[in-house]
Structures are given as C-alpha cells and as structure tokens.
C-alpha positions in Angstrom: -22.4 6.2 8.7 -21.2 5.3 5.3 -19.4 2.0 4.8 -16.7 1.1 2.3 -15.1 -2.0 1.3 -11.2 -2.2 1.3 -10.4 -4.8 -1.4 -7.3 -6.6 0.4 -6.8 -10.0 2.1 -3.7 -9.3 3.7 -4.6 -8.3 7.5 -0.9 -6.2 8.1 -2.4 -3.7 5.3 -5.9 -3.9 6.6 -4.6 -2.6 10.0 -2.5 0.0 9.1 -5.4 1.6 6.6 -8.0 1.2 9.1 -6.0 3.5 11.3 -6.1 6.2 8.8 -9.6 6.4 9.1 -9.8 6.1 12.8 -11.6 9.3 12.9 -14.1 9.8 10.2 -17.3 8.7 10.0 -17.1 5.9 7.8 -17.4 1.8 8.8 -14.7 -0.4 7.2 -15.0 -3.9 6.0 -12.8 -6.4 4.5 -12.9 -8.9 1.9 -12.3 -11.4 4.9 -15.8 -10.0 6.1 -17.6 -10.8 2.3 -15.6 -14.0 2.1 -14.4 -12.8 -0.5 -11.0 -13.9 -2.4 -8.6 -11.0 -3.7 -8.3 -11.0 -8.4 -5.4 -11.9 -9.9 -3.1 -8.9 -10.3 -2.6 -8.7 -13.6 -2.2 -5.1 -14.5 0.9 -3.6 -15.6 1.1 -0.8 -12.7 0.5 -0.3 -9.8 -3.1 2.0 -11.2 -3.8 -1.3 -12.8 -3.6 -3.5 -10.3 -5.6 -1.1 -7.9 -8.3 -0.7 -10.5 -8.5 -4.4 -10.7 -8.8 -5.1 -7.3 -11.3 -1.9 -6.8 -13.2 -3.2 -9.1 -13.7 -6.5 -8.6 -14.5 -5.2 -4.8 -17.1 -3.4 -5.6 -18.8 -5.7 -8.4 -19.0 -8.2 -6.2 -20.3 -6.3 -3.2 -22.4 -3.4 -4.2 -20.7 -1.5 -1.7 -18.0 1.8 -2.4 -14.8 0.2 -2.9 -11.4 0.9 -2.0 -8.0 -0.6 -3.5 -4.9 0.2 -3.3 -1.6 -1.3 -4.9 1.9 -0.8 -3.1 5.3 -1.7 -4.2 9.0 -0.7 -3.4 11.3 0.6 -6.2 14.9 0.0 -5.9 16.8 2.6 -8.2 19.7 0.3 -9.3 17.3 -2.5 -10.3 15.6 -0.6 -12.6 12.7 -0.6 -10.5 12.6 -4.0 -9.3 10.4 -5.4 -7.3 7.9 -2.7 -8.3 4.6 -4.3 -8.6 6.1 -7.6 -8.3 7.1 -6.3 -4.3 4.8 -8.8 -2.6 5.5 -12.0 -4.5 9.2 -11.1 -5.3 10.6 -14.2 -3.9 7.7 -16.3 -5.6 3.6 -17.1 -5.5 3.5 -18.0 -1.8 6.6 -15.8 -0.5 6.8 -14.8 3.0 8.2 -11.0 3.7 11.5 -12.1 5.0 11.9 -14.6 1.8 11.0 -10.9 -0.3 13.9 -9.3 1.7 16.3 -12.0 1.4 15.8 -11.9 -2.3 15.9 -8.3 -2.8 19.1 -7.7 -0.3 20.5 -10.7 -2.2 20.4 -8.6 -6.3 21.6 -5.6 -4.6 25.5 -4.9 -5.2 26.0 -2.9 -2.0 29.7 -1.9 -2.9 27.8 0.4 -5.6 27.1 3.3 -2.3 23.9 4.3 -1.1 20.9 2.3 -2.3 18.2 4.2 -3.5 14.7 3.1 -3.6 11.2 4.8 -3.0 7.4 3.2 -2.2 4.7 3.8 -4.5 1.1 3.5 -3.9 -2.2 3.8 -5.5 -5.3 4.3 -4.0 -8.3 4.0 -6.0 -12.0 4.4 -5.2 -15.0 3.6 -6.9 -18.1 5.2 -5.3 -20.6 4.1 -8.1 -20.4 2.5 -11.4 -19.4 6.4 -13.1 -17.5 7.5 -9.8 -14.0 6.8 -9.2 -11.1 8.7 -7.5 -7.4 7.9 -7.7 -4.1 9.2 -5.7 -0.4 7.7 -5.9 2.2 9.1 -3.5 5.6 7.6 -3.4 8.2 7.9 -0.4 11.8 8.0 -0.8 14.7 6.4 1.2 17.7 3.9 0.7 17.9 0.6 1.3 20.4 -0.8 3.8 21.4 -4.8 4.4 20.5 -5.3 8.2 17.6 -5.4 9.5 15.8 -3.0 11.9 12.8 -2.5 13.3 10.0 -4.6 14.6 7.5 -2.1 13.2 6.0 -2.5 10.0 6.0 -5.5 7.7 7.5 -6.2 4.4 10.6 -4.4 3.6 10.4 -2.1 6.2 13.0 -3.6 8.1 15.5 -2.4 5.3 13.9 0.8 3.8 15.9 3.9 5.7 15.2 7.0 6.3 18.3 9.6 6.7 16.5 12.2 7.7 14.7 9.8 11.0 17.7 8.1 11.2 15.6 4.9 11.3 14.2 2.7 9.1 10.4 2.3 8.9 10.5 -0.5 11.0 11.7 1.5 13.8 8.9 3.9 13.4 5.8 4.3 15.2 2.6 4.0 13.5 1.6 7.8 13.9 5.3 8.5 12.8 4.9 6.1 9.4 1.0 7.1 8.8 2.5 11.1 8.8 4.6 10.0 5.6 4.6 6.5 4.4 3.6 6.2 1.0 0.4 5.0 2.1 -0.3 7.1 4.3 -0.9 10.2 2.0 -2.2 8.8 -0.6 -4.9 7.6 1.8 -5.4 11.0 3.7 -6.0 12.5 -0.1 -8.3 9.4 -0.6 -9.8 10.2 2.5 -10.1 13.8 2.2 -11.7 13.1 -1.2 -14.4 10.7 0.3 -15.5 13.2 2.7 -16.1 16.2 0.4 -18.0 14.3 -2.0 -20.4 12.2 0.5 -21.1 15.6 2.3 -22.1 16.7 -0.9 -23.8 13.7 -2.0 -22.0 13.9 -5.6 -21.7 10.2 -6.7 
C-alpha cells in the first residue's frame, strides 16, 4: 500500500478526490491528518499554485505529494475568477458569497454565458519526480441556482448537453467529466505505472 498526501484543507475537495481513488491501492491522507496548514497561493496559475501547495506538502511530510489548483473561467470576464475562484468574494468568502459576486459582474442580457473549469494536478513522488495534468470542462453559466450536489459554483455552472448543472449531478456522473475528475484519473493512471515500475 503506498500512501500519498493530498495538500488541501478544504474537506468538499478532499471527498470528492478521495473517491477517485476508491479503487487503487493507494492510502490517502490529508493535511488535516499532519496538522498541517495549506501555503499561501501566490502563483500566477493555476501550475503555480499546485506546485506551491505540492510542494510544501511534501517538504513538510516526506511523503509523495499531491496538489491540485481549481478555478472557474468566465469568458466575458476575461477569465475572472480564475485562480482567484475560491476567494472571489474576499479572504474568508463562503461559496454562496463567490456566487453572489460572480452572478452579480455578469451582464446576462449579453446571451449565453460562457465559462469552463480548469484544474491542475501536480505530483511530486521524490525530490527529482514530478507529474502534472490540467483538464478544463466547458459549460455556461446561468443566474439560478440548481442543484444540491457539488459545492462552489456548481449550482450555476450548466451543462447543455445534461441539461443540468453540476449540482444536479451525481458524483459518478461529475467524476466521468468534471475538470477534476480527469485530470485526476491521468494523475492516477500516472501514479500506478510508475510505482509498479518503481521509477521514482
């Protein structure tokens, strides 16, 4: 049984990751479990920040390392919130204080919304051993809420083709194609072919 560290504090992210790696053979822990605070973001993308946070992780621990940073990209505000997504509405904003914000800058008389997820996964196995993927998922963003799935703008990210947003979607629905959930099955996928061949 390997173990890995997944560098996050927040417990909504913890879960949903944790469920990506339901069946491998590999024992999570948190920084909740090392006591451990999460770094200042201070990186300039979302690789930056991930590296940050991998790093730190793993510094601190000794243990393989994984990070990830995640963010929502609305078209017509230039990008906005990007890596900014969690703390939109300030420091110590809750999710529906993000939303309110965000539905609050958006001009909804311009048509549909346009926005995709990003995320960056990065892993640092050893000191010379690091992986990386970023996957983004695309959708609009409407101004009602929907769902009670999810967390952070979930409620408000829809999907034509489901007909849903992402709150109204299961968790094996949203693992099959969130943003997060392939860049963690390539992270994942990575993991296993290199500690079956014992390359880092």
């Amino acid at each position: 049984m390997t173990t890995i560290l997944i560098a996050t504090g927040n417990h909504h992210k913890l879960r949903e990751i944790s469920s990506f790696f339901s069946d491998s053979q590999i024992e999570l822990i948190s920084f909740k479990d090392l006591k451990l605070t999460s770094p200042e973001e201070s990186g300039k993308s979302f690789y930056e920040n991930a590296l940050i946070k991998a790093k730190y992780g793993f510094e601190s621990s000794g243990i393989p390392t994984i990070a990830d940073d995640s963010g929502l990209c609305v078209e017509i505000l230039n990008g906005q919130p990007g890596i900014h997504s969690a703390r939109f509405a300030g420091a110590n904003a809750t999710d529906e204080e993000n939303r309110r914000k965000l539905l609050n800058e958006i001009d909804f008389s311009q048509g549909n919304i346009k926005a995709y997820f990003v995320c960056c996964a990065v892993a640092i196995l050893s000191n010379d051993f690091t992986l990386k993927c970023e996957e983004q998922w695309h959708g609009e963003i409407i101004n009602v809420e929907r769902g009670d799935h999810g967390f952070g703008y979930d409620p408000i990210f829809y999907l034509k083709e489901k007909q849903k947003t992402a709150a109204e979607l299961s968790d094996t629905e949203k693992n099959k194609i969130s943003h997060r959930g392939k860049a963690f099955s390539n992270i994942l996928d990575q993991l296993n072919s290199n500690i079956r061949s014992k390359s880092y």
